[in-house]
DRENSE-795954 format. One record per residue (C-alpha): residue in three letters; chain; x, y, z. Coordinates in Angstrom, 3 decimals, decimal comma. Layout:
@resn:ALA chain:A c1:X c2:Y c3:Z
...
***
This chain:
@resn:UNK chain:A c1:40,328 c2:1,572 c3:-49,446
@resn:UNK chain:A c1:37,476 c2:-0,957 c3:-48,515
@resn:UNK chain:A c1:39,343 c2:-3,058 c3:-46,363
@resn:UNK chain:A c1:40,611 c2:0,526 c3:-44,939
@resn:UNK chain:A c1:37,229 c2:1,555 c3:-44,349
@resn:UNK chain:A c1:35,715 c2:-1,914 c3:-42,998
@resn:UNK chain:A c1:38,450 c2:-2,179 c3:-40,183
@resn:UNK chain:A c1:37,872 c2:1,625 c3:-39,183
@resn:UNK chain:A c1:33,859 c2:0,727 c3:-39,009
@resn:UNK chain:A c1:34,740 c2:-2,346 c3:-36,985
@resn:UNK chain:A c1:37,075 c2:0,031 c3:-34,461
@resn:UNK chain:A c1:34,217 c2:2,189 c3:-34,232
@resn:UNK chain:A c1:31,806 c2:-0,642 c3:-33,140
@resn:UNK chain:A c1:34,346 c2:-2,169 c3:-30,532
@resn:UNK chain:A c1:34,900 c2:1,285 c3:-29,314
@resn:UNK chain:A c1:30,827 c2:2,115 c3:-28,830
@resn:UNK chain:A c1:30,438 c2:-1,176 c3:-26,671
@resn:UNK chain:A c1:31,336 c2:-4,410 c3:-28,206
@resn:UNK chain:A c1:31,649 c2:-6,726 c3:-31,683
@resn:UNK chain:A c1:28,071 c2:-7,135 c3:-33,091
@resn:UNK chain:A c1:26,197 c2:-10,266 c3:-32,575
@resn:UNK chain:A c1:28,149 c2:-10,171 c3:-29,152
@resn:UNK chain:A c1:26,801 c2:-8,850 c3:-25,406
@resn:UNK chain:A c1:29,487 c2:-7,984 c3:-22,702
@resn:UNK chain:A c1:28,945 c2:-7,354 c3:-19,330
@resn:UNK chain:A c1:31,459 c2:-6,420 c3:-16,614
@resn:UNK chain:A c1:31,574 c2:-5,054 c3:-13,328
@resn:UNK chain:A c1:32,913 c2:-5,207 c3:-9,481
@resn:UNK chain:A c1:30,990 c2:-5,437 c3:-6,256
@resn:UNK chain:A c1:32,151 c2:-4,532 c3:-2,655
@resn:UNK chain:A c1:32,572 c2:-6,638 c3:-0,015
@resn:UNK chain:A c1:32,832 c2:-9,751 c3:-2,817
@resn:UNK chain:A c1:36,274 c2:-11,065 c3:-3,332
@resn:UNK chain:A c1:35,772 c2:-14,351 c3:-4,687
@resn:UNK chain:A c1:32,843 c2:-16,207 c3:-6,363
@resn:UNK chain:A c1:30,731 c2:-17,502 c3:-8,942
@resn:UNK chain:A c1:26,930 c2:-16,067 c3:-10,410
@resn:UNK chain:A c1:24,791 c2:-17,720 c3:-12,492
@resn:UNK chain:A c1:22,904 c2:-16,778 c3:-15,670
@resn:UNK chain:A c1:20,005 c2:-17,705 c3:-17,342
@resn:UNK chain:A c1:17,168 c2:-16,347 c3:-20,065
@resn:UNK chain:A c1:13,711 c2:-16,479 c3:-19,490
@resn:UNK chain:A c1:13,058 c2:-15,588 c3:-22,875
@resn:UNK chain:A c1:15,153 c2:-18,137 c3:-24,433
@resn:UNK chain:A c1:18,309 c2:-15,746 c3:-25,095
@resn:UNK chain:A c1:20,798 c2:-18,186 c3:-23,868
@resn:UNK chain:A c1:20,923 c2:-21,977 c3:-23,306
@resn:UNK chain:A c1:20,721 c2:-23,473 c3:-20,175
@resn:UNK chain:A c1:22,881 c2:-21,833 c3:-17,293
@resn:UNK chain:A c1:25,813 c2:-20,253 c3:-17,379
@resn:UNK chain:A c1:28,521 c2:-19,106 c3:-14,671
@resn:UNK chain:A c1:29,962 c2:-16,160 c3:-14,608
@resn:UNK chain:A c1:33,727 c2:-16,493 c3:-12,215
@resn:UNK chain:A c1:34,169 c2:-13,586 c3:-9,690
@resn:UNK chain:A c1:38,107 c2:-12,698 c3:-9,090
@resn:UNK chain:A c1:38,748 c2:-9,604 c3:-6,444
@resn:UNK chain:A c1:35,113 c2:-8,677 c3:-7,063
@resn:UNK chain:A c1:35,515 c2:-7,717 c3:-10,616
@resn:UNK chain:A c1:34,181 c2:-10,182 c3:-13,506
@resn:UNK chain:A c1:33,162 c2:-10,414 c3:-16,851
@resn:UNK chain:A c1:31,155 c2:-12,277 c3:-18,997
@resn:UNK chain:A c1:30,256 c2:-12,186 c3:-22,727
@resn:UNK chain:A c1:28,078 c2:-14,303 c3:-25,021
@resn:UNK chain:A c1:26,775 c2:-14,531 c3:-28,907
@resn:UNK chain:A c1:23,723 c2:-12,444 c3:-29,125
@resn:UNK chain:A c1:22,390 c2:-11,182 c3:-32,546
@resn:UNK chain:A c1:19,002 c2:-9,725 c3:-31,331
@resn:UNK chain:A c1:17,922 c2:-8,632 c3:-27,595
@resn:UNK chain:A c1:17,309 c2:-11,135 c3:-24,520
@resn:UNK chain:A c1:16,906 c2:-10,304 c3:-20,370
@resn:UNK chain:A c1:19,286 c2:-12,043 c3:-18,922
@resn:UNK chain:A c1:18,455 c2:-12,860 c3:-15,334
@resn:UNK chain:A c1:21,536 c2:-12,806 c3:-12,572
@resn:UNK chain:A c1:21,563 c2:-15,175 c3:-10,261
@resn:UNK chain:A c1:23,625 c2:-14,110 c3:-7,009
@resn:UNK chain:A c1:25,249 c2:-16,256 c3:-4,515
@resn:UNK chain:A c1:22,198 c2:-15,525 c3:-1,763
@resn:UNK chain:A c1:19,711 c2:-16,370 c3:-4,581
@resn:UNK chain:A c1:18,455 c2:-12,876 c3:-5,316
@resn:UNK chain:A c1:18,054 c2:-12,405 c3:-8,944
@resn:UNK chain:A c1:18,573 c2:-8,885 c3:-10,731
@resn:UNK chain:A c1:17,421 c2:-8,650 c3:-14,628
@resn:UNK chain:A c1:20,002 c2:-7,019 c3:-17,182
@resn:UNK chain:A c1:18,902 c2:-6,302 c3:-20,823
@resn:UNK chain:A c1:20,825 c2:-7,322 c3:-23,025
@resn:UNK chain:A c1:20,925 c2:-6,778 c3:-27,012
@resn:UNK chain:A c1:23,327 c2:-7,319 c3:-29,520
@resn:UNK chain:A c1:26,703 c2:-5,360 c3:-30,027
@resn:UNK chain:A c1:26,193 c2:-3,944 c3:-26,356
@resn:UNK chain:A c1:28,541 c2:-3,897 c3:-23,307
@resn:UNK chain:A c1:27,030 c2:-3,266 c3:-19,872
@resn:UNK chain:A c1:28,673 c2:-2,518 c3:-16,685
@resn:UNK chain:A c1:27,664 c2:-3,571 c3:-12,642
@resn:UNK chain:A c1:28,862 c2:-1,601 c3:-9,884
@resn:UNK chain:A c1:27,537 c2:-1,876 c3:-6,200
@resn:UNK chain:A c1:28,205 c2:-3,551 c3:-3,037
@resn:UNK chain:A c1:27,294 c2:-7,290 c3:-2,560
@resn:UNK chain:A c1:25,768 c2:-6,191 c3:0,647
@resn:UNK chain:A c1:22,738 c2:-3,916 c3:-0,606
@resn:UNK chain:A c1:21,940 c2:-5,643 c3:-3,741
@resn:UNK chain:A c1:19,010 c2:-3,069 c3:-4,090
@resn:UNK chain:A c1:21,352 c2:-0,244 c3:-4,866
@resn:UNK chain:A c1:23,440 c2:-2,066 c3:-7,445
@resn:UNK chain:A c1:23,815 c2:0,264 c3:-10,654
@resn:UNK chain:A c1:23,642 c2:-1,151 c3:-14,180
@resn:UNK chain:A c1:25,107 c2:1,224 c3:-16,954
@resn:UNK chain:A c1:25,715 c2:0,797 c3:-20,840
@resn:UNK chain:A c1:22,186 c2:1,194 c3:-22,441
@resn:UNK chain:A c1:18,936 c2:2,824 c3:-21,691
@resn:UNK chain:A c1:16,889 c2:0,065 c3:-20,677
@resn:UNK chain:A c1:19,395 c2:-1,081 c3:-17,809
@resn:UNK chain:A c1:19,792 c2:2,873 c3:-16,926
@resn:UNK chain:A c1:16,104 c2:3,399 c3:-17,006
@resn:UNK chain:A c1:15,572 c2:-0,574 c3:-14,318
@resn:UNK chain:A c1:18,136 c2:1,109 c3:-12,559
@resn:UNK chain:A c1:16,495 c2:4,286 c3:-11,863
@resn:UNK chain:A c1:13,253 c2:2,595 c3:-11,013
@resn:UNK chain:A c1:14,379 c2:0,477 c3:-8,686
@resn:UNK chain:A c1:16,207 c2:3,077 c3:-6,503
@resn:UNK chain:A c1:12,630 c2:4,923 c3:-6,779
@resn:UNK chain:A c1:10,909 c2:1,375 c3:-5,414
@resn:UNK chain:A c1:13,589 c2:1,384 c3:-2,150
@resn:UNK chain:A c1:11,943 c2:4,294 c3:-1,385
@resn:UNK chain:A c1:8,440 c2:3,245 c3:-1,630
@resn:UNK chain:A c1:6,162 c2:1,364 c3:0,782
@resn:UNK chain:A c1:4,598 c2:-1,885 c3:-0,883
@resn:UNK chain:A c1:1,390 c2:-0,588 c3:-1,224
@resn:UNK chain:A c1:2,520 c2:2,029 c3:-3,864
@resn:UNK chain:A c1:4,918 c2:-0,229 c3:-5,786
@resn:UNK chain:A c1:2,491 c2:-1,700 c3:-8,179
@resn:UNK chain:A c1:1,097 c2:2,112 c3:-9,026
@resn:UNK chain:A c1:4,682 c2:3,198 c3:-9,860
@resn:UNK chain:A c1:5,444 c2:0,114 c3:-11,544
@resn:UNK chain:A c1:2,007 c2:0,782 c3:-13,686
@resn:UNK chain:A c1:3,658 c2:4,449 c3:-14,463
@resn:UNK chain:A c1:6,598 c2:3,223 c3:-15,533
@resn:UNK chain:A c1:4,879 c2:0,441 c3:-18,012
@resn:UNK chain:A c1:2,597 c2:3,410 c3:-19,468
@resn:UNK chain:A c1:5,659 c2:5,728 c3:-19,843
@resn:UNK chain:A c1:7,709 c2:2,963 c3:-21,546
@resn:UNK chain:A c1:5,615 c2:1,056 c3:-23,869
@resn:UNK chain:A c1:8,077 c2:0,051 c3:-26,629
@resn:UNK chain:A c1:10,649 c2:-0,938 c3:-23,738
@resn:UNK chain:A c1:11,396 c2:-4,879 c3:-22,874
@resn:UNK chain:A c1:12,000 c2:-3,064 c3:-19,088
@resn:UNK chain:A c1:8,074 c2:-2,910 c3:-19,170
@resn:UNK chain:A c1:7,278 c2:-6,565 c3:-20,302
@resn:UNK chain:A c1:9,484 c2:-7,786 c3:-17,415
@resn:UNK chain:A c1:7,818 c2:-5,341 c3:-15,032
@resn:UNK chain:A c1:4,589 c2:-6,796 c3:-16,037
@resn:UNK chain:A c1:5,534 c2:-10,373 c3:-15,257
@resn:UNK chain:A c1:7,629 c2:-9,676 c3:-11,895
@resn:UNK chain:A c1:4,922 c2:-7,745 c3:-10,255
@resn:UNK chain:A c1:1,494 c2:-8,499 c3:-11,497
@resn:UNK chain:A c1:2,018 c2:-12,207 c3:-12,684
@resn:UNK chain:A c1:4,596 c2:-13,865 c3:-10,853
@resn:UNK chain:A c1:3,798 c2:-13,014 c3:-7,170
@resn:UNK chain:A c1:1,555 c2:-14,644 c3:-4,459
@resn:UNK chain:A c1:-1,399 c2:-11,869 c3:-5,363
@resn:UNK chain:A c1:-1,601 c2:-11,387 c3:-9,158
@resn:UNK chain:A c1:-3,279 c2:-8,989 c3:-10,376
@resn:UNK chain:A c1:-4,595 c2:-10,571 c3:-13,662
@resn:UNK chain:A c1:-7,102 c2:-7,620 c3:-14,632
@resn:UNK chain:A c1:-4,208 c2:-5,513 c3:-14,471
@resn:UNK chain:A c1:-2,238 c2:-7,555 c3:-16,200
@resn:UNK chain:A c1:-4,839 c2:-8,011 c3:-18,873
@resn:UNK chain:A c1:-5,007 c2:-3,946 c3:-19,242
@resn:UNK chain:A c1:-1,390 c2:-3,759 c3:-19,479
@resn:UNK chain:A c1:-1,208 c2:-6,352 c3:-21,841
@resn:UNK chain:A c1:-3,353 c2:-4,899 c3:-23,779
@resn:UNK chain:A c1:-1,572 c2:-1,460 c3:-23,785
@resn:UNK chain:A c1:1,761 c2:-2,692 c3:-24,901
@resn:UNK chain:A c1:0,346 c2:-4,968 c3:-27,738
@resn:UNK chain:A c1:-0,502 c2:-1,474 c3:-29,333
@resn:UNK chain:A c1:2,560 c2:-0,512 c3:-29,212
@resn:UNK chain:A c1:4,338 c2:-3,770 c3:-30,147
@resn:UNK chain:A c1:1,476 c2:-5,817 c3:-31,953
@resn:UNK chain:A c1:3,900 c2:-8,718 c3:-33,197
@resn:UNK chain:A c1:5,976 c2:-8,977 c3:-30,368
@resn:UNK chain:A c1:6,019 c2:-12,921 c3:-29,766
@resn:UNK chain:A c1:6,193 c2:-12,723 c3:-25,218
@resn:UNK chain:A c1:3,274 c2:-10,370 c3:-25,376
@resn:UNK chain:A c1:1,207 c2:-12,389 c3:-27,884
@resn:UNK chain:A c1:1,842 c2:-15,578 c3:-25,723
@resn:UNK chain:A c1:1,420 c2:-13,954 c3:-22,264
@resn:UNK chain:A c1:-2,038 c2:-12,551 c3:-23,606
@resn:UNK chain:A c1:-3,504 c2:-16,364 c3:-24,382
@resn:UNK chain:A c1:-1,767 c2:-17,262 c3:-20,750
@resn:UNK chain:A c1:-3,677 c2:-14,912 c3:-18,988
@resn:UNK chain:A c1:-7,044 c2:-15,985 c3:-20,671
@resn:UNK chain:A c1:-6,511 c2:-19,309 c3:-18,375
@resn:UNK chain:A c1:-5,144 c2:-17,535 c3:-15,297
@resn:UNK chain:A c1:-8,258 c2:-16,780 c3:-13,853
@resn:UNK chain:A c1:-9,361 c2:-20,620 c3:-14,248
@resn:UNK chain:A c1:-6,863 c2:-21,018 c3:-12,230
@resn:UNK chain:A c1:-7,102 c2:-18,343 c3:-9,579
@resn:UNK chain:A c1:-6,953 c2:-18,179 c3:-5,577
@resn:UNK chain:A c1:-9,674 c2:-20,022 c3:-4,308
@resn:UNK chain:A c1:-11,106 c2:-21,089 c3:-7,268
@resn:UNK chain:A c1:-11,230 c2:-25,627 c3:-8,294
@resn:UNK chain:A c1:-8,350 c2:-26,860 c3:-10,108
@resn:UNK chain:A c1:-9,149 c2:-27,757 c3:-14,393
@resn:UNK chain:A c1:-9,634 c2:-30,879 c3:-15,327
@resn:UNK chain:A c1:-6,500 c2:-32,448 c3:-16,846
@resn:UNK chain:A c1:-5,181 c2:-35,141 c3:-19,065
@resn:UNK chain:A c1:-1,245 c2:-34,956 c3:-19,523
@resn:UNK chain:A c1:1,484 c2:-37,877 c3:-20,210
@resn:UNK chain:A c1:4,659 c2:-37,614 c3:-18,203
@resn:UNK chain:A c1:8,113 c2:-38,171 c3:-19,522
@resn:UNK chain:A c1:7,933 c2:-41,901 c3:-18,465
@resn:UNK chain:A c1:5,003 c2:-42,628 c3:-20,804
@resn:UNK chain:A c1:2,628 c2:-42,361 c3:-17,255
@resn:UNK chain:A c1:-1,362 c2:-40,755 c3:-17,962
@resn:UNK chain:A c1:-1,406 c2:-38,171 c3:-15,098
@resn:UNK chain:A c1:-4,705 c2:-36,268 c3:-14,336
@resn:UNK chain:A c1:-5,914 c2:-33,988 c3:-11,753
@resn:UNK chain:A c1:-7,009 c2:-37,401 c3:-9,424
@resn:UNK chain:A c1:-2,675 c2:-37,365 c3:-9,385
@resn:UNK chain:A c1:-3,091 c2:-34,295 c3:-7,192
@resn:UNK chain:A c1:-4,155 c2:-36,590 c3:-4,560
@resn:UNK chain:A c1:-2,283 c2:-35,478 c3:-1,404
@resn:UNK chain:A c1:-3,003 c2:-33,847 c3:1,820
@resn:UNK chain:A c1:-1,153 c2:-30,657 c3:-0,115
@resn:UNK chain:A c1:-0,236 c2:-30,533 c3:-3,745
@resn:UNK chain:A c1:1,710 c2:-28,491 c3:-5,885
@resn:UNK chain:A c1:2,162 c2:-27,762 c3:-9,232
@resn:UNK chain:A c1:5,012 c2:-26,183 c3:-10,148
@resn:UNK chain:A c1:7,074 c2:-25,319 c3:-13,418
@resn:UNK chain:A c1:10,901 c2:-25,570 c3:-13,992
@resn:UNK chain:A c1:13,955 c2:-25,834 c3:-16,775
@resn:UNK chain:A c1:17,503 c2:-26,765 c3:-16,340
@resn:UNK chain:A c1:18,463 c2:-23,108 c3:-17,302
@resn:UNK chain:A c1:17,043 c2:-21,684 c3:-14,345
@resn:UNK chain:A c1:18,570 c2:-22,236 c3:-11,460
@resn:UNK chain:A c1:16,273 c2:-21,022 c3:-9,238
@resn:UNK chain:A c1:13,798 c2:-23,166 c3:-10,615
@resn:UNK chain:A c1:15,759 c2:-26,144 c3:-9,591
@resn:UNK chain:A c1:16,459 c2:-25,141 c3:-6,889
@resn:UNK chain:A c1:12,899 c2:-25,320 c3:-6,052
@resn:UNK chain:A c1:12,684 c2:-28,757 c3:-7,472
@resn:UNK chain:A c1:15,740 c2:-29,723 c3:-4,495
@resn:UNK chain:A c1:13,497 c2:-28,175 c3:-1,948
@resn:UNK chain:A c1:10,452 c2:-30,300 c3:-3,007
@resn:UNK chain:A c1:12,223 c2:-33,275 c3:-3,218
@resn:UNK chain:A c1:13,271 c2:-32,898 c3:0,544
@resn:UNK chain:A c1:9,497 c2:-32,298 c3:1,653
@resn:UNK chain:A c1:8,361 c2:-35,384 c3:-0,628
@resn:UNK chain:A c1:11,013 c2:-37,602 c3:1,287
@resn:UNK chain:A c1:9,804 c2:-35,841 c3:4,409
@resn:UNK chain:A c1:5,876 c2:-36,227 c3:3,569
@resn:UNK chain:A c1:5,497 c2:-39,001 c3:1,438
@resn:UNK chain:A c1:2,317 c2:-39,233 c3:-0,424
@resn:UNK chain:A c1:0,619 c2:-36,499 c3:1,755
@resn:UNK chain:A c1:2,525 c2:-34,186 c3:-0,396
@resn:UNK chain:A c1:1,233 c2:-34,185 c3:-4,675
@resn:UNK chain:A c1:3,369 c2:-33,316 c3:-6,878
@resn:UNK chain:A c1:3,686 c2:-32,673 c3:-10,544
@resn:UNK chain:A c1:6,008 c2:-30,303 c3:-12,500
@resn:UNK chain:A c1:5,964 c2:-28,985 c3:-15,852
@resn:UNK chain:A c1:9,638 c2:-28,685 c3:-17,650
@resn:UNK chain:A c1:9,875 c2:-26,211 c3:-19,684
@resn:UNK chain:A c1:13,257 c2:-27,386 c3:-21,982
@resn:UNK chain:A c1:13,155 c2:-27,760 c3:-25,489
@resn:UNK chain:A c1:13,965 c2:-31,364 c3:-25,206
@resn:UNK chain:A c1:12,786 c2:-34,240 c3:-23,056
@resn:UNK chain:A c1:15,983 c2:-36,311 c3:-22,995
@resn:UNK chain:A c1:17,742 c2:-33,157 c3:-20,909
@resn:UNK chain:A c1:14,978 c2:-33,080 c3:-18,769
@resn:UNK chain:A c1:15,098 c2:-37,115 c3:-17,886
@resn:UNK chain:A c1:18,537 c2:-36,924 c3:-17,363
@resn:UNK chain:A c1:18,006 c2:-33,874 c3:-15,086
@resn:UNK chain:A c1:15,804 c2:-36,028 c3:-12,969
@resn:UNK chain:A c1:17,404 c2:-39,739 c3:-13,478
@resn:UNK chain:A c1:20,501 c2:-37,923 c3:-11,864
@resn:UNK chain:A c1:18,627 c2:-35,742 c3:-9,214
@resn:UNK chain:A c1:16,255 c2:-38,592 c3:-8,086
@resn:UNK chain:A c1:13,170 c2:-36,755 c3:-8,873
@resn:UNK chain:A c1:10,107 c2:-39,100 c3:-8,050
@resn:UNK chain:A c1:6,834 c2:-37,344 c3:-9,080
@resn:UNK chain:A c1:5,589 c2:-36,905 c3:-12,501
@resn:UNK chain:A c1:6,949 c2:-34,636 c3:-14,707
@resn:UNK chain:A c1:5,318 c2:-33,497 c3:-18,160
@resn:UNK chain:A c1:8,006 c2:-31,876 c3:-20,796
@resn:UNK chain:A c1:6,712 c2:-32,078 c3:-24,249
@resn:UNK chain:A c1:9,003 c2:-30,491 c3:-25,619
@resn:UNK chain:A c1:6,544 c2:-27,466 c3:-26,816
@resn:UNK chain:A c1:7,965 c2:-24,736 c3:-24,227
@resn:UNK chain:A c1:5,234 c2:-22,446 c3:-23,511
@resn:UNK chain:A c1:2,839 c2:-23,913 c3:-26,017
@resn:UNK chain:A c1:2,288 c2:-26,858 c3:-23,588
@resn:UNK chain:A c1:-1,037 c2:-27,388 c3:-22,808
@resn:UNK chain:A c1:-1,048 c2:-28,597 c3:-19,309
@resn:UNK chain:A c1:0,700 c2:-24,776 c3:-18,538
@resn:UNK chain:A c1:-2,086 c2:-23,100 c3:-19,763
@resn:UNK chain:A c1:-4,412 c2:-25,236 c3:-17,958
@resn:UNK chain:A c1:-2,935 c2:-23,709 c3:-14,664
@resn:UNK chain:A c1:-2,257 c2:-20,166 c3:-16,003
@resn:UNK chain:A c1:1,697 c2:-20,830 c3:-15,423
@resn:UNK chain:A c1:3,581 c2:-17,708 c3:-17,332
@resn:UNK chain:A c1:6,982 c2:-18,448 c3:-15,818
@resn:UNK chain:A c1:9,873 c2:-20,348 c3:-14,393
@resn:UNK chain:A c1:9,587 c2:-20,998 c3:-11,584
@resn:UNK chain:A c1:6,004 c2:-20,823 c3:-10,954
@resn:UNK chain:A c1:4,160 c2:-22,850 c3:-8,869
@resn:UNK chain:A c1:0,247 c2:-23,399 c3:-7,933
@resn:UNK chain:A c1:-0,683 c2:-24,624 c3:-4,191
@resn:UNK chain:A c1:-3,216 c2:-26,475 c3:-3,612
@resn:UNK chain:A c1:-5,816 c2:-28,625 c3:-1,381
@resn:UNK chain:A c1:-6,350 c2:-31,897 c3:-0,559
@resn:UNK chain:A c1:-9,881 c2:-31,325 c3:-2,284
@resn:UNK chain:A c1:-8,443 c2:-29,610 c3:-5,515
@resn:UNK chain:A c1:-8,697 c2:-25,573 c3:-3,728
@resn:UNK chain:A c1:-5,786 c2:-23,450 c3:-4,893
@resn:UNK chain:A c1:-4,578 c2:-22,023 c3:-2,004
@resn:UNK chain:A c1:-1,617 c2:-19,421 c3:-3,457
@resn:UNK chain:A c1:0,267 c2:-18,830 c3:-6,731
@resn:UNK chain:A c1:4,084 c2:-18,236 c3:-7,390
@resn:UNK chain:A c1:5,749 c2:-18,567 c3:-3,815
@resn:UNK chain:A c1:8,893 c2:-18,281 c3:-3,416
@resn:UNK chain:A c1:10,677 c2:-21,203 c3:-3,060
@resn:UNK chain:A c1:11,042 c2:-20,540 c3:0,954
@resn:UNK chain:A c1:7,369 c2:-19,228 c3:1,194
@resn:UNK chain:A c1:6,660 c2:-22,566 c3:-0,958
@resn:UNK chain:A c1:8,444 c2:-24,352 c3:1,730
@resn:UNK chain:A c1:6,930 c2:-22,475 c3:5,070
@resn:UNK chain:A c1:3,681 c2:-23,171 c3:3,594
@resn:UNK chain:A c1:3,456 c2:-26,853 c3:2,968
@resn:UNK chain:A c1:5,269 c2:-27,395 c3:6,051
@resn:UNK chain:A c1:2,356 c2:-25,393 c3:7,979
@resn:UNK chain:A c1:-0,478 c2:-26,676 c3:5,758
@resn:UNK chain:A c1:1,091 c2:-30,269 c3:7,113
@resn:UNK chain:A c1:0,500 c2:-29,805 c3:10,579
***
């Protein structure tokens, strides 16, 4: 009767979404026939990258998962949509691969509840965005929706809003208290404002991955950027490509030095013995406990810091095109 009983709970799991300790998602986009996304975690739920194969617009794509993660979905134009993922759940994405805005993600409340705010945002002008956003983080406090909310669109954007974010913070720490992102985004954003617009670079002492002493007197070009990256995000690679074109293109007018953000150095030097990568690059190995992040206020990958040939930060978090425009200009 035990073994009856154990295959009838097991049924009823599969049949609610999928096997525990697994995450599914599925879906089908218009106007995509055949292709290939990419996937990563910023919060360290999967990996590295992984692909996800797109046959007559439908795919699929499952992984172990015995907890809850945001996966981030990385689309073949580069936009990125988040989907929340926890363990035993199956999610499903339906849209067309032309209006990537109105994409709908089903299966649990938190994707249900992104969804519905980000059809509210299309109908917003950018000036009200960050007050809806705000709403939304208020309404939602025990919701990992609201901890990526609070790191898309008052961190990681070329005009933070660090009090903000500090209030926020603050709010949601209340609710979650031991909640490990929150706790570590808090002592980030004590340095962020070292680190702000207009404000002098920190003084720096750092060892790249070649054994080479790197300082803020490194930051000696015309422009200079710092910027962060991993090999599980692709976008944050590809941010490393477009640098290394402008280096080649610029020489030593253009500083560099990135911070890696993998687990473990030796993936990181192969990463750049194979890519070619010629400035300094600092991975530790402690994640987001290095020290040289928190000297610049970085709370993400990518991120990025641009600054002056006399040590002036000029912008925070550009996009890797805006990152490129910029220098370019700056170079002129």
């Amino acid at each position: 009767m035990k073994h009856i009983a154990y295959i009838l709970l097991a049924l009823m799991m599969v049949a609610c979404g999928t096997e525990s300790g697994k995450f599914r998602l599925e879906g089908r986009l218009r106007n995509i026939n055949q292709g290939e996304f990419w996937v990563y975690s910023p919060d360290g739920g999967l990996v590295g990258i992984d692909t996800i194969q797109v046959r007559n617009g439908r795919f699929s794509y499952e992984t172990d998962l015995y907890d809850q993660a945001t996966l981030m979905i990385v689309f073949p134009n580069y936009s990125e949509q988040p989907v929340f993922a926890k363990s035993g759940a199956k999610v499903t994405i339906k849209g067309d691969a032309t209006h990537m805005k109105e994409m709908i993600i089903e299966g649990t409340s938190e994707n249900e509840d992104m969804t519905m705010l980000r059809m509210e945002l299309n109908d917003l002008t950018p000036p009200d965005i960050p007050d809806a956003v705000s709403k939304f983080i208020k309404d939602n406090r025990d919701s990992p929706v609201s901890i990526y909310l609070l790191q898309r669109y008052f961190i990681q954007t070329a005009d933070p809003d660090y009090r903000q974010a500090r209030v926020l913070t603050e709010m949601l720490l209340q609710e979650n208290p031991d909640n490990g992102q929150l706790l570590t985004l808090k002592r980030q954003l004590k340095n962020l404002e070292n680190c702000a617009v207009n404000s002098m670079i920190p003084k720096f002492t750092a060892t790249d991955i070649h054994g080479k002493k790197v300082t803020e007197k490194t930051l000696n070009g015309k422009v200079n950027v710092v910027t962060t990256w991993a090999t599980w995000s692709y976008t944050s690679t590809n941010v490393q490509q477009r640098l290394k074109q402008l280096k080649n293109q610029y020489g030593d007018q253009l500083g560099v030095i990135s911070i890696c953000l993998d687990g473990q150095a030796d993936i990181c030097r192969r990463y750049i013995a194979r890519d070619s990568l010629k400035w300094s690059t600092v991975c530790d190995g402690r994640m987001w406990e290095t020290p040289l992040l928190q000297k610049f206020g970085l709370a993400d990958v990518p991120g990025n810091v641009l600054i002056d040939g006399k040590g002036r930060v000029l912008s925070r978090n550009l996009s890797a095109q805006h990152l490129e425009e910029r220098i370019n200009k700056l170079m002129k």
